[in-house]
C-alpha atoms as a printed R data frame, in Angstrom:
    type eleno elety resid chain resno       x       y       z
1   ATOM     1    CA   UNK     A     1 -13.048 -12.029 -48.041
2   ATOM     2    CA   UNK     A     2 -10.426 -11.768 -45.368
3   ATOM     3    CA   UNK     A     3 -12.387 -10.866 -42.070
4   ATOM     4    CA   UNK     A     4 -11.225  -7.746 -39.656
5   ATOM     5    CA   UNK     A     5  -9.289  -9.054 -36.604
6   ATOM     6    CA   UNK     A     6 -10.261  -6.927 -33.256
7   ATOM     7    CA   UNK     A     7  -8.254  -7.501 -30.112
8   ATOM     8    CA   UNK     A     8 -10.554  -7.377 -26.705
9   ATOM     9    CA   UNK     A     9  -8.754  -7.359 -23.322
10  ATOM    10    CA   UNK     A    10  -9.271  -8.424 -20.577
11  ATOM    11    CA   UNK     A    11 -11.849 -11.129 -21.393
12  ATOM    12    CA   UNK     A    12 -11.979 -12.741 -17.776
13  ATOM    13    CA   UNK     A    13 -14.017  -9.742 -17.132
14  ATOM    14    CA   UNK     A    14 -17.639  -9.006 -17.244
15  ATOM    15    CA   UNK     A    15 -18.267  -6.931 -20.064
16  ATOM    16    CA   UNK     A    16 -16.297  -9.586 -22.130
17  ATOM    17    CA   UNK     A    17 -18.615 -12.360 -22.821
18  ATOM    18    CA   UNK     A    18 -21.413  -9.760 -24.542
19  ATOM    19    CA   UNK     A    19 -18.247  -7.538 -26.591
20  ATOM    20    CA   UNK     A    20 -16.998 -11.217 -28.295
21  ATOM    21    CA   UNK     A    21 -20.473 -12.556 -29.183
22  ATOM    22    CA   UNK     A    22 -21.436  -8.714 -30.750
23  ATOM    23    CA   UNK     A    23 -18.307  -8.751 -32.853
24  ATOM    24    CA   UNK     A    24 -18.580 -12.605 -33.994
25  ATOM    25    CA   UNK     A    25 -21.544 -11.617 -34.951
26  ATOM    26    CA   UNK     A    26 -20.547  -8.808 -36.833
27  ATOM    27    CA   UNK     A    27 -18.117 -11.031 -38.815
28  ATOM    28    CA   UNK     A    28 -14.833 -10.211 -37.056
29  ATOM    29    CA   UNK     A    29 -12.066 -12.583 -36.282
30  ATOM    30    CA   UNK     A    30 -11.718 -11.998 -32.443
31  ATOM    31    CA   UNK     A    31  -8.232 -12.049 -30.314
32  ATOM    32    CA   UNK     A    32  -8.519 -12.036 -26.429
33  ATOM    33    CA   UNK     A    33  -6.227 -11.406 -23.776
34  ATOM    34    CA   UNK     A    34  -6.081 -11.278 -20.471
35  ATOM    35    CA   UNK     A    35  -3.797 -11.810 -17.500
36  ATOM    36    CA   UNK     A    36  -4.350 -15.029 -16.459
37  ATOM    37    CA   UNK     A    37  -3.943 -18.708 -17.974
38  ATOM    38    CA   UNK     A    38  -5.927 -19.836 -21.173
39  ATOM    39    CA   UNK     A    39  -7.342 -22.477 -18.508
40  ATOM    40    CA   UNK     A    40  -8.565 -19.924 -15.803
41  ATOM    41    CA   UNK     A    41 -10.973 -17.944 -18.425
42  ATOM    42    CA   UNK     A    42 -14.054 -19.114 -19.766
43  ATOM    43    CA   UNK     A    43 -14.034 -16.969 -22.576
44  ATOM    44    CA   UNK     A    44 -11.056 -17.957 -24.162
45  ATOM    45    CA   UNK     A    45 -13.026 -20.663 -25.533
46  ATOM    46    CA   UNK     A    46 -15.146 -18.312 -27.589
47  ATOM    47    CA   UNK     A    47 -12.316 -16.086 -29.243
48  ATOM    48    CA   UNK     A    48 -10.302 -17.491 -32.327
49  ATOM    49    CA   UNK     A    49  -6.898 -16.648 -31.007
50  ATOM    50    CA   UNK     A    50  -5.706 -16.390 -26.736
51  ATOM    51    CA   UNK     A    51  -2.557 -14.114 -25.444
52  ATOM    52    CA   UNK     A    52  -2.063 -13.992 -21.445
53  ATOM    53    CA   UNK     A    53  -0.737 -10.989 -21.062
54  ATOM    54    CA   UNK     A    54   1.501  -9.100 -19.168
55  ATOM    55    CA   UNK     A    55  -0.319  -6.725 -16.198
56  ATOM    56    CA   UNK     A    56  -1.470  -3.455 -17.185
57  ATOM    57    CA   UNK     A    57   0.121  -1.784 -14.181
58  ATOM    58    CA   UNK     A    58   3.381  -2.705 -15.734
59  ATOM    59    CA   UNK     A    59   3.186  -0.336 -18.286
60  ATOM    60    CA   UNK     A    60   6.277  -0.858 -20.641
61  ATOM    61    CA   UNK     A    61   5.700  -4.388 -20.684
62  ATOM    62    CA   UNK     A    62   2.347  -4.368 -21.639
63  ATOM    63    CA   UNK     A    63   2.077  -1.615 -24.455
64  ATOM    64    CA   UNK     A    64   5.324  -3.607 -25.689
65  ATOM    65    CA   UNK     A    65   2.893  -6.785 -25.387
66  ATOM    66    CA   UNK     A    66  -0.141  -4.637 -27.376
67  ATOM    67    CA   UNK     A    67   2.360  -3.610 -30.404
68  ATOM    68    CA   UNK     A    68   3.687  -7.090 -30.824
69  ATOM    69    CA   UNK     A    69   0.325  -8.387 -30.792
70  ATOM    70    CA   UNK     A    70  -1.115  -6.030 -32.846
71  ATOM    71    CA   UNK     A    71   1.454  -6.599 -35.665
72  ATOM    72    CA   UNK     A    72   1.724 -10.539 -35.107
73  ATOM    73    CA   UNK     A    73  -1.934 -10.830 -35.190
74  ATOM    74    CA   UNK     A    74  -2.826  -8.090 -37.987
75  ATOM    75    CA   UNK     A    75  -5.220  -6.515 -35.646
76  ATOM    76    CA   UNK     A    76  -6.907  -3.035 -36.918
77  ATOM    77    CA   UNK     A    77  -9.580  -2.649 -33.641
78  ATOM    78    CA   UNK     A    78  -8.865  -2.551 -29.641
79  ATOM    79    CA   UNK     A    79 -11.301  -2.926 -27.715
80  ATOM    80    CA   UNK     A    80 -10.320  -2.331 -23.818
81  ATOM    81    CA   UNK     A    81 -12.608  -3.680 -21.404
82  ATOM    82    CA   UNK     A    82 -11.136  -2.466 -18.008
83  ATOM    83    CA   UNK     A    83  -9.735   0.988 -16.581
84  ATOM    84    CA   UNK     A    84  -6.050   0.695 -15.683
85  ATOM    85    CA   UNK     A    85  -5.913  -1.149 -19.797
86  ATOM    86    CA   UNK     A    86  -7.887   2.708 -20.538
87  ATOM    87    CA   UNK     A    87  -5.520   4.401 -18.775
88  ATOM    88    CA   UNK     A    88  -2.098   2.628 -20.219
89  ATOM    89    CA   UNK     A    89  -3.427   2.428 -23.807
90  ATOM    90    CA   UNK     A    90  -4.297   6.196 -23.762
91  ATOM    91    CA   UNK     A    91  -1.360   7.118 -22.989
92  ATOM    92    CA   UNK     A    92   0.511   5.527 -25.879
93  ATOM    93    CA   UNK     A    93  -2.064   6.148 -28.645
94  ATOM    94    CA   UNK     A    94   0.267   7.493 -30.867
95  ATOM    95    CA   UNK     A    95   2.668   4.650 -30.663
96  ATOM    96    CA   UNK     A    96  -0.311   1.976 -30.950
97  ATOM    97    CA   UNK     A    97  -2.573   3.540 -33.485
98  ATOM    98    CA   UNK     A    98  -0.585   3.262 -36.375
99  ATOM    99    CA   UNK     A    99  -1.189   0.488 -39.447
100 ATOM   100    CA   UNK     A   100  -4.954   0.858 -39.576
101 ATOM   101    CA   UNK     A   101  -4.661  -0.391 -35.697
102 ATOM   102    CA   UNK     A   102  -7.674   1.967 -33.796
103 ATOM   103    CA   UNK     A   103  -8.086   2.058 -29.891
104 ATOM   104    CA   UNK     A   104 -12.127   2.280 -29.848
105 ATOM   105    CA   UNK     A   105 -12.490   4.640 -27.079
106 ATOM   106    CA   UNK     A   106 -12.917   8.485 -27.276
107 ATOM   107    CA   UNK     A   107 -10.265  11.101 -27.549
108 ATOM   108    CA   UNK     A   108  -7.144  11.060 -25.537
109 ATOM   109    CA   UNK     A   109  -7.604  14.351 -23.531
110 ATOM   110    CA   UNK     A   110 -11.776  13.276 -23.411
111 ATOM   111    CA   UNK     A   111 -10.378  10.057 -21.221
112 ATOM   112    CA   UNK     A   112  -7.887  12.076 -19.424
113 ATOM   113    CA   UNK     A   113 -11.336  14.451 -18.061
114 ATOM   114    CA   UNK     A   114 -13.217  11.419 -18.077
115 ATOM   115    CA   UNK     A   115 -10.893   9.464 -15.951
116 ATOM   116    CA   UNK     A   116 -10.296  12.537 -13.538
117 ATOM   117    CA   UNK     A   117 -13.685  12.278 -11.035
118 ATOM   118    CA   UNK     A   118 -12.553  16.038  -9.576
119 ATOM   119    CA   UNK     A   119 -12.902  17.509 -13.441
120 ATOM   120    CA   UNK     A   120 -15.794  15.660 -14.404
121 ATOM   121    CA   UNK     A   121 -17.472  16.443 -11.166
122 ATOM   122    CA   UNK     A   122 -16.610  20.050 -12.417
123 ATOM   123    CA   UNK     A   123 -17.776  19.352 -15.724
124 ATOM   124    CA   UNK     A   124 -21.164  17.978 -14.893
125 ATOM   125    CA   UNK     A   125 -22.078  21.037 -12.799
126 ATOM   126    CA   UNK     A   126 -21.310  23.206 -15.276
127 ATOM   127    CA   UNK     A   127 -23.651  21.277 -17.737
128 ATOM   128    CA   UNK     A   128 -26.718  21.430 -15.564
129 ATOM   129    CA   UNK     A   129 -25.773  24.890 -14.183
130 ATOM   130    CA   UNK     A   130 -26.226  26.013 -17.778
131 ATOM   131    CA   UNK     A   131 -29.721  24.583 -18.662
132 ATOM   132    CA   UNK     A   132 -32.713  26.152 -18.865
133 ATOM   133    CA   UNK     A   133 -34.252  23.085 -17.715
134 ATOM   134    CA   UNK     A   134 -35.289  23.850 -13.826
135 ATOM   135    CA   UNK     A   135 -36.845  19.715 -13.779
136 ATOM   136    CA   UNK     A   136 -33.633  18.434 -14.536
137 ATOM   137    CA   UNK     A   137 -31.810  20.451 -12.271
138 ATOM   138    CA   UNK     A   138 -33.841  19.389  -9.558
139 ATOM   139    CA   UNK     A   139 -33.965  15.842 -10.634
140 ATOM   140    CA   UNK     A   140 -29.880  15.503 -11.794
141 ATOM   141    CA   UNK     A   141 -27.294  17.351  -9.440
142 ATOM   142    CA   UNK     A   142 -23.642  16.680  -8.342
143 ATOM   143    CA   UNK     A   143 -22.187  15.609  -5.042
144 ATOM   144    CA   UNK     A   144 -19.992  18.009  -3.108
145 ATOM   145    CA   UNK     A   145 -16.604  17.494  -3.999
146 ATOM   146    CA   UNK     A   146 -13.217  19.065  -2.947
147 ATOM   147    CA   UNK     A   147  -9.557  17.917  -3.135
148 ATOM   148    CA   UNK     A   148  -8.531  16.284   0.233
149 ATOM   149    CA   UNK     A   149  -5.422  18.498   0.855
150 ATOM   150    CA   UNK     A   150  -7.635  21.343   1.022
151 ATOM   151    CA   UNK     A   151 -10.153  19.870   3.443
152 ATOM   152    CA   UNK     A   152 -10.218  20.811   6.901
153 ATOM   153    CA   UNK     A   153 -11.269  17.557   8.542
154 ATOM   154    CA   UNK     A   154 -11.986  18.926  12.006
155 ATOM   155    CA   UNK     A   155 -14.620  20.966  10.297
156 ATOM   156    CA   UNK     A   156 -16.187  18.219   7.748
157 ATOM   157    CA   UNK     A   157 -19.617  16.555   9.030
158 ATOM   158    CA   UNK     A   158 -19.407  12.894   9.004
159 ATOM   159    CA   UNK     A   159 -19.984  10.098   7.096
160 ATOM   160    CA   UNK     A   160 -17.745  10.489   4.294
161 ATOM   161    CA   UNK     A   161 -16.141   9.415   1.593
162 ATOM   162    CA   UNK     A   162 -12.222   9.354   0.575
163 ATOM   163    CA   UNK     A   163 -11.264   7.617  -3.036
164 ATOM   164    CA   UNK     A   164  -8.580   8.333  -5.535
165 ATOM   165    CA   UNK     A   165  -9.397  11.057  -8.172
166 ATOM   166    CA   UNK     A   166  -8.045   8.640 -10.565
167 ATOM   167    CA   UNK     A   167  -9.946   5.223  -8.859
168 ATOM   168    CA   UNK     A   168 -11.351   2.331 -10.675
169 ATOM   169    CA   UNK     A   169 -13.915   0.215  -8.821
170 ATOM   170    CA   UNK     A   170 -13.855   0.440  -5.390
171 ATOM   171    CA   UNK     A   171 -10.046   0.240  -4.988
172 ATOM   172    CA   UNK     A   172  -9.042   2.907  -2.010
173 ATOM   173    CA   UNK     A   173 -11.529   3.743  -1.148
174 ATOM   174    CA   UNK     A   174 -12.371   4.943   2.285
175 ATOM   175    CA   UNK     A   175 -16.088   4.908   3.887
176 ATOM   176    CA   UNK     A   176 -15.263   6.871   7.176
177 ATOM   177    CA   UNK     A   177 -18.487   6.767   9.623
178 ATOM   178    CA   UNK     A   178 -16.350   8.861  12.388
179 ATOM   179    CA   UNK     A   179 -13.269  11.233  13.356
180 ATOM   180    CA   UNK     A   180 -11.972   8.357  14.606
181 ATOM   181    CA   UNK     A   181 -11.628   6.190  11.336
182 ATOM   182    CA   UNK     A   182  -9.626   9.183  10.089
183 ATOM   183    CA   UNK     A   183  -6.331   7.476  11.382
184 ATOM   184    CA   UNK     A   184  -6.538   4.721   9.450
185 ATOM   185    CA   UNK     A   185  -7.266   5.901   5.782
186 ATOM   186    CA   UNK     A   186  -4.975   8.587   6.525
187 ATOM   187    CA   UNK     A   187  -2.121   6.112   7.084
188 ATOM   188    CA   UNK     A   188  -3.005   3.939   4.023
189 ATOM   189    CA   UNK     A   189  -3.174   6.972   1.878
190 ATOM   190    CA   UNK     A   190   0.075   8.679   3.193
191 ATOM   191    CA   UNK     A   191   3.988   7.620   3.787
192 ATOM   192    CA   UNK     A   192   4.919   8.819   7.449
193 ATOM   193    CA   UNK     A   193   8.312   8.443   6.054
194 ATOM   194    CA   UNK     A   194   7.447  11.979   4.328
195 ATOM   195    CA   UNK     A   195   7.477  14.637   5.896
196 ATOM   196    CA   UNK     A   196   5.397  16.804   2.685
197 ATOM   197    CA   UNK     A   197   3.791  13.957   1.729
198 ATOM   198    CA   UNK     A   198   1.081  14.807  -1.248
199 ATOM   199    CA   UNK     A   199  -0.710  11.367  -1.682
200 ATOM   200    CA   UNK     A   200  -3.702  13.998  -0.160
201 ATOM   201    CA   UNK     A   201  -3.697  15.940  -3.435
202 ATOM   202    CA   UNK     A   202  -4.910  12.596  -5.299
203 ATOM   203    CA   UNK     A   203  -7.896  12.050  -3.620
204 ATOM   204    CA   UNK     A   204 -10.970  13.790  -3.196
205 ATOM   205    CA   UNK     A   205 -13.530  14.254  -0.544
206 ATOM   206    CA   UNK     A   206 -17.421  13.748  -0.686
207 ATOM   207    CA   UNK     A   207 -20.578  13.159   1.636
208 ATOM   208    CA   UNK     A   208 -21.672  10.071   1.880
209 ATOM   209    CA   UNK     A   209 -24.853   9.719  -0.170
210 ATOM   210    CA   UNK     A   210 -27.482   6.665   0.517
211 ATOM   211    CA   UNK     A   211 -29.606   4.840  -2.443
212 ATOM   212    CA   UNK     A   212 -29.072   2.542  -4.902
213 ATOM   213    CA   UNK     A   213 -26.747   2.806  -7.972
214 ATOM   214    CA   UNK     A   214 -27.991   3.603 -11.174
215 ATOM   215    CA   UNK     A   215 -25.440   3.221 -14.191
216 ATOM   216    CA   UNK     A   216 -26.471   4.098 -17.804
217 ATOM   217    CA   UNK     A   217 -24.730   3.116 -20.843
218 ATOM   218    CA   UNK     A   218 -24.192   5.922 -23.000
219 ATOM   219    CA   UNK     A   219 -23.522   5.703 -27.021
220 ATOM   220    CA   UNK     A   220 -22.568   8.792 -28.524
221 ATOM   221    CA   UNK     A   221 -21.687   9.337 -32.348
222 ATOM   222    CA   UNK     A   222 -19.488  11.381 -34.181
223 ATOM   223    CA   UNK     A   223 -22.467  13.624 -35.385
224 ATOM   224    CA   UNK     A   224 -23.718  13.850 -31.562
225 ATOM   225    CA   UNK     A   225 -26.498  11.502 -32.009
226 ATOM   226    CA   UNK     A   226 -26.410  10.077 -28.301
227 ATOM   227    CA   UNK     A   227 -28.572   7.083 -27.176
228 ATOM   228    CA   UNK     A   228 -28.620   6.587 -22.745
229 ATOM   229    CA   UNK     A   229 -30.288   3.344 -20.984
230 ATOM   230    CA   UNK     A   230 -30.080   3.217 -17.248
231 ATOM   231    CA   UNK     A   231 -30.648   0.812 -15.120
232 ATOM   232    CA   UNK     A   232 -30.776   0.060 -11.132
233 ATOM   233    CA   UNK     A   233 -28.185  -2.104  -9.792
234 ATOM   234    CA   UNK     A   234 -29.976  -4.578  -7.316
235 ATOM   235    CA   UNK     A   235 -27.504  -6.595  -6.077
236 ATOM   236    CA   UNK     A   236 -23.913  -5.754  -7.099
237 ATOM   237    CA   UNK     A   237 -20.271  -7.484  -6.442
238 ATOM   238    CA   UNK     A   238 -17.811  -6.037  -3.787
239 ATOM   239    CA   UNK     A   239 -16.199  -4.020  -6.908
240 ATOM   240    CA   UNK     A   240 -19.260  -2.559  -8.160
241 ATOM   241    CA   UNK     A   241 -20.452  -4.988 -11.182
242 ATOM   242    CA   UNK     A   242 -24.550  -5.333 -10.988
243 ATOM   243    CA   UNK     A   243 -26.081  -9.069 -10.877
244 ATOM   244    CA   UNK     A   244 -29.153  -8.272 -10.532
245 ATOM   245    CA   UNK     A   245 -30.803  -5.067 -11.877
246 ATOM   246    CA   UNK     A   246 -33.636  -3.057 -13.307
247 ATOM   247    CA   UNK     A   247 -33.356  -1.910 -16.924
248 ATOM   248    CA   UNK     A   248 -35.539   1.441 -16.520
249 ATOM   249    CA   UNK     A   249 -36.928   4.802 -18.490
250 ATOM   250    CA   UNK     A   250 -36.481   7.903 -16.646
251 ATOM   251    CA   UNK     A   251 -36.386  10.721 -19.260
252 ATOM   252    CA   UNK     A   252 -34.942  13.337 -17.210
253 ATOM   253    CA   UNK     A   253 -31.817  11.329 -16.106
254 ATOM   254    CA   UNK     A   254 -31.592  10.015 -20.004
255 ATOM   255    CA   UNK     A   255 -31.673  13.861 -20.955
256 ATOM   256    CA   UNK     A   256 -28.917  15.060 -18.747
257 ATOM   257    CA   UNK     A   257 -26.739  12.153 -19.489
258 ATOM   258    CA   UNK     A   258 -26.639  13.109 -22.912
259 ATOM   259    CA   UNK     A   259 -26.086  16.624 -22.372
260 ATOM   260    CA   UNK     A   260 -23.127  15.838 -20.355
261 ATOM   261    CA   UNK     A   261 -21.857  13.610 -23.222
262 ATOM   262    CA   UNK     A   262 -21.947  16.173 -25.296
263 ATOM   263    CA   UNK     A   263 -20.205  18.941 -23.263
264 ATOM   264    CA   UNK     A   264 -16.981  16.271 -22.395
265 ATOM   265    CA   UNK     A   265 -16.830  14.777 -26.018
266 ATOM   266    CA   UNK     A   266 -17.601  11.613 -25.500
267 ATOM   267    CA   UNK     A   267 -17.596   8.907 -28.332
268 ATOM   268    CA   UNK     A   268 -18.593   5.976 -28.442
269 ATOM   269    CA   UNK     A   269 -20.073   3.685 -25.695
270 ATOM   270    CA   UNK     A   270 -19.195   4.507 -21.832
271 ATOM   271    CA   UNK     A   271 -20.911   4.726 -18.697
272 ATOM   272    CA   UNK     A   272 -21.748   6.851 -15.944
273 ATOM   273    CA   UNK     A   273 -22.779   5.306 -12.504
274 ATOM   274    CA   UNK     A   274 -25.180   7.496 -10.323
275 ATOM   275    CA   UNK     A   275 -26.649   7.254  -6.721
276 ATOM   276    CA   UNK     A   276 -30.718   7.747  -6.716
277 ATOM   277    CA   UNK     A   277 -30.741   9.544  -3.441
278 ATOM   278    CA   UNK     A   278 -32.723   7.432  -0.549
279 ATOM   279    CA   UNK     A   279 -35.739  10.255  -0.035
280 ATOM   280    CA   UNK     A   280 -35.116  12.673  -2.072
281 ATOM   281    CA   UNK     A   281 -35.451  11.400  -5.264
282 ATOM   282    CA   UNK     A   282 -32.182  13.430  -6.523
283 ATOM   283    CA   UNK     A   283 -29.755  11.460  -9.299
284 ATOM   284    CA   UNK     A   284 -26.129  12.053  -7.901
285 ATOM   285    CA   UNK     A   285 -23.721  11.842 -10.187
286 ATOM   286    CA   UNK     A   286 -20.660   9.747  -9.170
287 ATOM   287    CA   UNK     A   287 -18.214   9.092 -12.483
288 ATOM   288    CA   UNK     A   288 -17.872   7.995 -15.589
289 ATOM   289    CA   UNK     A   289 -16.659   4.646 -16.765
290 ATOM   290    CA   UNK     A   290 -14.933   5.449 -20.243
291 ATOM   291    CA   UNK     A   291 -15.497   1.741 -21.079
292 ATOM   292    CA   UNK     A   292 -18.306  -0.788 -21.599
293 ATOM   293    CA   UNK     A   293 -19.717  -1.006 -18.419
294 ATOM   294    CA   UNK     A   294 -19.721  -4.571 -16.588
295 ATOM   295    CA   UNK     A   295 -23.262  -5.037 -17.038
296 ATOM   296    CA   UNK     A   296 -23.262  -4.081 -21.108
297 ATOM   297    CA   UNK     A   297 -24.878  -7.686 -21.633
298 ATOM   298    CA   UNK     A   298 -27.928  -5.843 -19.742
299 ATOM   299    CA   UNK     A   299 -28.396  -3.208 -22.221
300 ATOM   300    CA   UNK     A   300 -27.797  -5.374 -24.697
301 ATOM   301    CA   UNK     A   301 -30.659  -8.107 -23.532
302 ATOM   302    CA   UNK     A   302 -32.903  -5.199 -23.367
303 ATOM   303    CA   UNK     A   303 -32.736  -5.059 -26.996
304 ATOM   304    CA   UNK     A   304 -30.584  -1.942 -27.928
305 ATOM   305    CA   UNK     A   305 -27.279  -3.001 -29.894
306 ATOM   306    CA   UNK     A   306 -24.875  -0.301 -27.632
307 ATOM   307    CA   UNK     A   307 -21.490  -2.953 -29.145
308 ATOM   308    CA   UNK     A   308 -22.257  -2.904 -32.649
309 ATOM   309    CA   UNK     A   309 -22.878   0.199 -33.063
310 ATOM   310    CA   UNK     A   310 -19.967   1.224 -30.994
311 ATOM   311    CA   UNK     A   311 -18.230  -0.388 -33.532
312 ATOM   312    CA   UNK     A   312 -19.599   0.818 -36.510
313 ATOM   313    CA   UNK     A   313 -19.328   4.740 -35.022
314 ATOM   314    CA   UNK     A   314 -15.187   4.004 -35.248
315 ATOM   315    CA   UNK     A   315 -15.442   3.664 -38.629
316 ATOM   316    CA   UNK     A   316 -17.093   6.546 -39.230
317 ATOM   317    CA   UNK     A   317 -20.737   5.762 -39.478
318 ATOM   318    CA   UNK     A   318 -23.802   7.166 -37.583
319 ATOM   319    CA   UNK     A   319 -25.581   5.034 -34.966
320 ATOM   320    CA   UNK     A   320 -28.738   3.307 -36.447
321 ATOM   321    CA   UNK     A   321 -31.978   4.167 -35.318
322 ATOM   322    CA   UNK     A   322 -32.033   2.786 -31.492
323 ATOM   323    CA   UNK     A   323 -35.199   0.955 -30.442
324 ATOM   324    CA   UNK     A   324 -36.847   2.114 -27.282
325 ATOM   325    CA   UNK     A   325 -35.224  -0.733 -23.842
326 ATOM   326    CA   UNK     A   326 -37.691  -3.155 -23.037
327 ATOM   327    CA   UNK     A   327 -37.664  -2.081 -19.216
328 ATOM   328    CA   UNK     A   328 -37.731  -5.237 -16.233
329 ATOM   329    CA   UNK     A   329 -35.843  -7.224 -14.194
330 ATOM   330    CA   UNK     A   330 -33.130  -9.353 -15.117
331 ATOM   331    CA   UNK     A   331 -30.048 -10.988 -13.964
332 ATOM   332    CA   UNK     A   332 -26.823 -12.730 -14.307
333 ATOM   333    CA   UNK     A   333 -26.257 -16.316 -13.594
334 ATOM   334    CA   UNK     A   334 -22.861 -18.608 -13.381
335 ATOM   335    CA   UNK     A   335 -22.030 -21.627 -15.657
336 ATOM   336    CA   UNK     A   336 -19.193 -24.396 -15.211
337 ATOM   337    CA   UNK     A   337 -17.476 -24.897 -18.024
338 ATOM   338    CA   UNK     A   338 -15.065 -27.687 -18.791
339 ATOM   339    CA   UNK     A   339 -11.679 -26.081 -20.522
């Protein structure tokens, strides 16, 4: 029997490694991409066929690059492992999912909210506004949010924190301690050239909240069956991908996160990334990732099949039965490998 080809991107990154093994597994024949040479990426070893492919940020090229490949290589499932991929694909579903081809990601306007970190801010206080639930209100909350053109900085209390509405990792983002540091965001941000520049309209403003990260992976099916491991992110890269962490079970946090799934449509597997509040106890929601997250190998390990089932929820079918995470420590390790 012929086997299903599925195309991953981006397979330099993190997620990658864990996505290809789950589908070989599953009996697919596996195409990678990503932007730099066949030599430069591990995991080009481990997929049948290897495309370096054009950058994501140019967007014509690349959706040009996604259609050829798609025909050429008779691929019915992509599988986008990084945002600004999210992003371009979304945008030209309509051209791309055609054939039998599927993007495995939720809804186009559910990734335009989920991508937007003003709306989803919005979104998630609605959500625990609503419930009945005074525990989880007092356990889950949002962080103060507002649109930087409509801040009056000479008012705000200090630290804060400036980052695109739009941003992926940690790129532009601004940490600003005192008035002082204003100067200097402000000038990356804007074009003095301008004299009504609105770069300000594309960012958004927050206190600066201390604690550690927590991200969960979320799986949600087509019948709203919705599965949620979190974990907390011990030691984490400059752009925000956990090496060491602590697969956990807080039911509260678990509960809310699948409430909010449900209220933005989510389908699939994404994640949302959340700062446990140093003292207070408080989960603070920060975004959603609609994407495996970095650390999906994590979940994974911890014995709950998020991939496959992500899988088997674009063709139509329920999740299975997930068991319960075996909860710990673990961590990620390097490996040479000779191309």
């Amino acid at each position: 029997m012929k086997k299903r080809t599925a195309l991953v991107t981006a397979i330099g990154s993190f997620a990658a490694d864990a996505v290809i093994r789950s589908l070989r597994e599953m009996g697919y024949r596996v195409v990678g991409s990503d932007i730099y040479d066949k030599n430069w990426v591990a995991n080009s070893l481990d997929v049948d066929v290897f495309y370096q492919a054009p950058l994501a940020s140019d967007e014509e090229a690349f959706i040009s690059f996604i259609k050829d490949l798609c025909e050429k290589e008779q691929v019915e499932r992509i599988l986008p492992i990084i945002d600004l991929e999210v992003d371009a694909l979304n945008r030209h579903r309509d051209e791309i999912e055609k054939n039998g081809v599927r993007i495995c990601m939720s809804d186009k306007e559910v990734i335009e909210i989920l991508r937007d970190k003003l709306r989803m801010t919005e979104l998630v206080k609605r959500v625990l506004d609503s419930s009945d639930d005074e525990e989880l209100k007092a356990a889950v909350r949002t962080i103060p949010s507002e649109k930087a053109s409509d801040v009056d900085f000479e008012e705000i209390e200090f630290p804060v924190i400036i980052k695109p509405v739009d941003g992926r990792s940690s790129n532009g983002l601004y940490r600003i301690y005192q008035e002082d540091q204003l100067g200097f965001a402000f000038s990356s941000i804007m074009d003095p050239t301008k004299l009504n520049d609105t770069a300000l309209e594309k960012y958004i403003v927050q206190p600066m909240i201390k604690g550690n990260v927590i991200t969960v992976d979320i799986l949600r099916d087509g019948e709203g069956r919705c599965r949620a491991v979190p974990r907390e992110e011990l030691i984490r890269t400059p752009n925000g991908a956990g090496l060491s962490i602590r697969v956990m079970e807080e039911r509260l946090l678990q509960e809310a996160c699948c409430k909010i799934a449900e209220a933005a449509g989510i389908k699939g597997c994404v994640n949302f990334e959340f700062i446990h509040g140093e003292g207070s106890g408080v989960y603070y929601f920060v975004e959603c990732n609609p994407r495996f997250s970095g650390g999906i190998a994590f979940t994974e390990l911890a014995g709950v099949p998020m991939i496959k089932n992500h899988m088997n929820i674009f063709d139509g079918m329920p999740m299975e039965d997930m068991p319960l995470q075996k909860c710990g420590f673990m961590t990620r390790k390097y490996q040479e490998i000779r191309m």
